[in-house]
N, C-alpha and C positions, 0 to 999 in steps of 0.2 A: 488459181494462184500460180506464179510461176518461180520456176526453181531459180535462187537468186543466190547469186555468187557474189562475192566480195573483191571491189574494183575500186581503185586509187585516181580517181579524176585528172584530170592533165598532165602535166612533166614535172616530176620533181626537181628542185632548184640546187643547184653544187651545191656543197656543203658552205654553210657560212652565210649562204643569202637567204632572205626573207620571204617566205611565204606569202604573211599578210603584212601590209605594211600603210599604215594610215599616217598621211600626214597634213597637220593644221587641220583637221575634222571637225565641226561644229554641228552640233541637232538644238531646235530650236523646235521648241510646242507652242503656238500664238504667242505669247508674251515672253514664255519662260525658257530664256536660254539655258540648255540642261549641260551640252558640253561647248568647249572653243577652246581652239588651238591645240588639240590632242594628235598626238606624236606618239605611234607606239611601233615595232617592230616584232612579229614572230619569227623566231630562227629555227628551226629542225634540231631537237638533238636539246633543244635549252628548257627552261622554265620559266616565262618571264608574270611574276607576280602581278597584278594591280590590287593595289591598297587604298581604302580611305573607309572614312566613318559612314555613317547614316548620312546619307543624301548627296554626296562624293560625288556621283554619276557614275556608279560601276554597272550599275546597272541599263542605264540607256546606253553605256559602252559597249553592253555583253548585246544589246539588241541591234545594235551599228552593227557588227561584227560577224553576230550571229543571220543576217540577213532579215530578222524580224522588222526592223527600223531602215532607213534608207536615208543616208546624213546628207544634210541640206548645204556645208561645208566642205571643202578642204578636197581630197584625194585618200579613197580608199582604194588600192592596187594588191590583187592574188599573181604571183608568179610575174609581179613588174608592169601589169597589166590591168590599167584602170576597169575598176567593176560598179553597179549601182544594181543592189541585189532586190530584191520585190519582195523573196520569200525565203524560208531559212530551207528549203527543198533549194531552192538555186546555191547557196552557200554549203550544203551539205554533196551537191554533184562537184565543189568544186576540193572536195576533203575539208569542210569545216564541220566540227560536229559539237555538239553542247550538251555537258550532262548538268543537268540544273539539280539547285537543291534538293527539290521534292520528289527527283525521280520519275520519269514516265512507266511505273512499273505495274501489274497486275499482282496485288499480294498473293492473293488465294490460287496463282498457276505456280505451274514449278520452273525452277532455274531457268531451263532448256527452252520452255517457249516463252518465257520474259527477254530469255539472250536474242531468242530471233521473231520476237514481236513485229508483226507488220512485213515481216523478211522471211518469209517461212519457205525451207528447203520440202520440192514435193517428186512426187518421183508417179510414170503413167501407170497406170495398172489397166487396161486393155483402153477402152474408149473416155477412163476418165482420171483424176490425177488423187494424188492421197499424199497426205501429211505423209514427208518420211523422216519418222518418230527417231529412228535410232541412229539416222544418218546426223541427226540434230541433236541427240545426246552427246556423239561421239564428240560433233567438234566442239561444242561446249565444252565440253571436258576439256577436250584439249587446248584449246583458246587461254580456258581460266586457268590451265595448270601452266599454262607457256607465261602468265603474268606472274605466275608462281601464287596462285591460288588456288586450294586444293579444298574441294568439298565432294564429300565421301557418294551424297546420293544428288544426283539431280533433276529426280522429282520433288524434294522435298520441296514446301510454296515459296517463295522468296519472299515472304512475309514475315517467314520463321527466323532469315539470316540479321545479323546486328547490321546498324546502319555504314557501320563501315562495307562489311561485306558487299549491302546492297551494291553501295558508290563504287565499290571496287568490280562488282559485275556489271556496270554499265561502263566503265573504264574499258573493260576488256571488252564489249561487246561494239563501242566505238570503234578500237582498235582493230577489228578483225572486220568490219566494214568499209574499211577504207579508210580513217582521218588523218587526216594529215596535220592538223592542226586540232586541238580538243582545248575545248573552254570549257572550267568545270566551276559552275557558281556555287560559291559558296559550302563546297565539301564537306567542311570539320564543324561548320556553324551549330549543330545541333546536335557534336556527337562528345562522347565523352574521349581524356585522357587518352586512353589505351586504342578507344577505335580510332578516333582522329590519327596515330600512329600509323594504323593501318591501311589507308588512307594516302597518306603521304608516302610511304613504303610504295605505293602504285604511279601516285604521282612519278616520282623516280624511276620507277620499271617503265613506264610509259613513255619519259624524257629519253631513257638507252633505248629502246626500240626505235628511235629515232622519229619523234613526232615533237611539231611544237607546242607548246601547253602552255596556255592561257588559264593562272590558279586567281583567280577573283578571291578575294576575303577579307575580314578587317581585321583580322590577327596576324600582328607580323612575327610573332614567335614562329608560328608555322611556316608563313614564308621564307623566313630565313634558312629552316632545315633545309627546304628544298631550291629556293629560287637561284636564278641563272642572272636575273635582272629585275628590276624594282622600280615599278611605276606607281606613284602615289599622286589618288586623284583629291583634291578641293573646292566644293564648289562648281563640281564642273571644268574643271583648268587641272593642268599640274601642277602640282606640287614637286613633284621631284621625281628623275629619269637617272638613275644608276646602276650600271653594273655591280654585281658582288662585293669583287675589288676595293669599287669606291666607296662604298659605304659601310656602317658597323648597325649591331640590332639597337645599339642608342640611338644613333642618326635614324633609323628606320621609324623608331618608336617615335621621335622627336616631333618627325614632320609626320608621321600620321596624327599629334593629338595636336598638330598647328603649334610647333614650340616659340615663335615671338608671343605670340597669345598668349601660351600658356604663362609664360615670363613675366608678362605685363598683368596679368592676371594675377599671379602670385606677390607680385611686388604690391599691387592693387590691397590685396587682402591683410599681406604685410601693415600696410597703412588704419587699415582700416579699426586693425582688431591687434594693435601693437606687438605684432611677433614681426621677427625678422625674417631672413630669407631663410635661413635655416629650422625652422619654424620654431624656434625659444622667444620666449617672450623678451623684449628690448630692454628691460630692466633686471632680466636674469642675472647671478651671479653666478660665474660656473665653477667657481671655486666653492659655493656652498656645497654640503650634502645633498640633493634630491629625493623627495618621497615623500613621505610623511614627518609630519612636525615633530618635534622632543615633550610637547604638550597633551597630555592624557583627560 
């Protein structure tokens, strides 16, 4: 094994231009158009959310991006410079790094050699090389305390930490490898309240260390706390590309549940089962009492 240091692949971009930057991208599986005409921008320093439901294509997006998939469309460009990536090993030399839901982690190791899984720092000791155990605790330590994540022992397995913690040491172990961009699927999907908090609190420490983050999820509650800009997929297509700024968590909720739909849906059901849009029934009088009848 060789002693492996932490290195930032090619030239970072002034402040304010785009890292990765796709534009009019389409993946296509035999029949099944998954994305078309996807337009997204990473900036340094931001957080740009992508939203949608089940089947959205956030998913074939994170595989576009992350190098797994290779889009049959459009112009995917790193550093302004058109790329057609084979493997997520070529997308990670270039600072893209993915921490997906499930974690690529060993429960039953501890912290220190989950942070440098695959990466392990070794040092020679006459004719041959040896894990160097404490050179790898220290920076761990120090990595996770520089995200402002403080865990007392790390041997303890990283099986034992809640699921935020994990997500947040693979946050920090992205971070101190090089990324320059970190795609994190689906984070909060599976965690409660308080950890999902946790979670987000890293998201943000990750955005000031000045990296671009790509927060995949279908909750825009969360994205709102932290997002920079808000890309909401449908179908495969956008749905909707705004800044902050332009948009409110109504507007976000709106067009993530497809709000003409939902409209047309509700006025639908309206008809059907005679309640109005505010869902009392059409014949209500609102000047009566409500509740129960004066009849015993």
């Amino acid at each position: 094994m060789a002693t492996t240091t932490p290195a930032v692949a090619g030239t970072r971009p002034a402040d304010g231009q785009p890292i990765v930057e796709l534009h009019d991208v389409g993946k296509v599986y035999g029949n099944v158009r998954a994305l078309r005409g996807i337009d997204l921008a990473v900036v340094p320093g931001r957080v740009t959310c992508v939203l949608g439901d089940n089947g959205a294509g956030k998913s074939t997006l994170i595989k576009v991006v992350s190098g797994l998939h290779r889009h049959d469309e459009g112009e995917y460009r790193i550093d302004g410079d058109p790329v057609h990536f084979n493997t997520p090993r070529e997308a990670l030399d270039h600072g893209i790094a993915t921490v997906y839901q499930d974690l690529a982690v060993v429960p039953l190791m501890p912290v220190w050699r989950n942070f440098f899984l695959g990466s392990e720092i070794t040092r020679r000791v006459g004719p041959v090389r040896l894990l160097d155990i404490e050179k790898m605790k220290k920076v761990a330590d120090e990595e996770l305390r520089a995200m402002g994540i403080e865990l007392h022992d790390m041997e303890q397995p990283i099986g034992t930490l809640s699921g935020g913690q994990r997500q947040s040491v693979a946050i920090a172990r992205a971070v101190y490898f090089g990324a320059r961009v970190l795609i994190l699927d689906e984070p909060t999907a599976a965690l409660g309240v308080k950890q999902s908090g946790v979670v987000l609190k890293y998201i943000a420490a990750a955005r000031d260390r000045g990296l671009g983050v790509i927060f995949i999820t279908h909750n825009p509650h969360h994205a709102y706390m932290v997002g920079d800009h808000f890309t909401v997929l449908r179908l495969g297509a956008l749905e909707l590309s705004a800044d902050r700024g332009e948009v409110t968590l109504e507007d976000l909720t709106n067009h993530m549940a497809g709000g003409a739909e939902l409209a047309a849906l509700k006025h639908e059901l309206a008809q059907v089962r005679g309640v109005d849009v505010d869902g009392l029934p059409e014949e209500t009088d609102l000047s009566a009492p409500q509740g129960r009848s004066g009849h015993q």
